[in-house]
C-alpha positions in Angstrom: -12.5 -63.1 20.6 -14.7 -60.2 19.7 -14.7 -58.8 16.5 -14.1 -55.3 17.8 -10.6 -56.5 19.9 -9.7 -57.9 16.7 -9.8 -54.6 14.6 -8.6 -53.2 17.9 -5.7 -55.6 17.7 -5.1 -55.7 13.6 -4.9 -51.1 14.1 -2.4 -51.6 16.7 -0.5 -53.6 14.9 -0.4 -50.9 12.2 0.6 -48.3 14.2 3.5 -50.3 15.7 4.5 -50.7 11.9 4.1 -47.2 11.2 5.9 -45.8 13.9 8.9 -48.2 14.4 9.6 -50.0 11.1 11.7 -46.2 10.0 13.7 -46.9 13.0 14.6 -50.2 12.1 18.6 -51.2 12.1 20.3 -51.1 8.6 22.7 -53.3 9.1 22.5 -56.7 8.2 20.6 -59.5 10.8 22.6 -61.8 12.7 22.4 -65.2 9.8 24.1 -62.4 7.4 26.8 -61.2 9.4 27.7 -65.3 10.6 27.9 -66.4 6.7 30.0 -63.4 6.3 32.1 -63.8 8.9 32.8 -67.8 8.3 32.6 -66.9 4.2 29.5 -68.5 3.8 27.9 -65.4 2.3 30.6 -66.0 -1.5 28.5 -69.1 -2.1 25.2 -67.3 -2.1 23.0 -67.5 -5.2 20.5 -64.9 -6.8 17.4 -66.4 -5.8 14.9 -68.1 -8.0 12.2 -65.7 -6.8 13.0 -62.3 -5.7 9.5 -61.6 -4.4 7.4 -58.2 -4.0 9.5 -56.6 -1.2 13.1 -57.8 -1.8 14.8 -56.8 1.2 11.8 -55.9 3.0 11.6 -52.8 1.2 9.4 -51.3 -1.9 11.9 -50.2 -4.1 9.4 -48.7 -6.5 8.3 -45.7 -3.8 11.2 -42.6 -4.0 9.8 -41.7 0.0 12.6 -43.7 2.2 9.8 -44.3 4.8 7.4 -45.5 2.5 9.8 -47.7 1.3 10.2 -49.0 4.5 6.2 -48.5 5.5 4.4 -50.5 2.5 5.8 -53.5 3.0 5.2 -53.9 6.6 1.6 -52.7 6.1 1.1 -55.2 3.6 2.8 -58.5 5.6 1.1 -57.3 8.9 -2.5 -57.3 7.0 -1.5 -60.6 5.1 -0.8 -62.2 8.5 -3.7 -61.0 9.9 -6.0 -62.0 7.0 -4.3 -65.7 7.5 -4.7 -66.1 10.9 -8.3 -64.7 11.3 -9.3 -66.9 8.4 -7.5 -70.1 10.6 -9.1 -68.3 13.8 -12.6 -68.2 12.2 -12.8 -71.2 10.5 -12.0 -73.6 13.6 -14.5 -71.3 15.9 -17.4 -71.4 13.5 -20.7 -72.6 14.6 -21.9 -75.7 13.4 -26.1 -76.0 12.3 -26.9 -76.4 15.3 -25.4 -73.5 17.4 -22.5 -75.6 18.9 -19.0 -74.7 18.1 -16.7 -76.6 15.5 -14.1 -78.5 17.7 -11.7 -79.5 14.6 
């Protein structure tokens, strides 16, 4: 893959997050509503480790859709830095001009 389709992929990535993460359902995902509908959900436990977007959200921004924006900028870029890094480093050249093979 070219470096430019991969910019062109990581921008429309981006844009998807920008334009549909806001219009993203409130209500709770399917594994919430089954562990509240078979009571599951009373034997739940604050987590160890609440992490930087609890609830996929940034609860330090006031702005409702940048609440919603940030964090999906952020994982979108982390999983792009991760899998380019993976990409690149099993498609380097070796010395002497032939591809790395694992």
């Amino acid at each position: 893959m070219s470096r430019k389709f991969l910019i062109f992929l990581f921008l429309v990535s981006i844009l998807i997050v920008v334009f549909l993460a806001p219009l993203a359902s409130p209500l709770p995902d399917g594994l919430e509503t089954v562990a509240k509908r078979l009571g599951i959900d009373r034997h739940e436990k604050e987590p160890l480790f609440r992490g930087i977007f609890p609830d996929y959200e940034a609860e330090y921004f006031s702005s409702p859709y940048l609440k919603v924006i940030v964090p999906g900028i952020v994982g979108v870029s982390a999983t792009f830095a991760l899998t380019s890094g993976i990409y690149l480093l099993f498609t380097r050249k070796k010395g002497n001009g032939t591809r790395f093979s694992g």
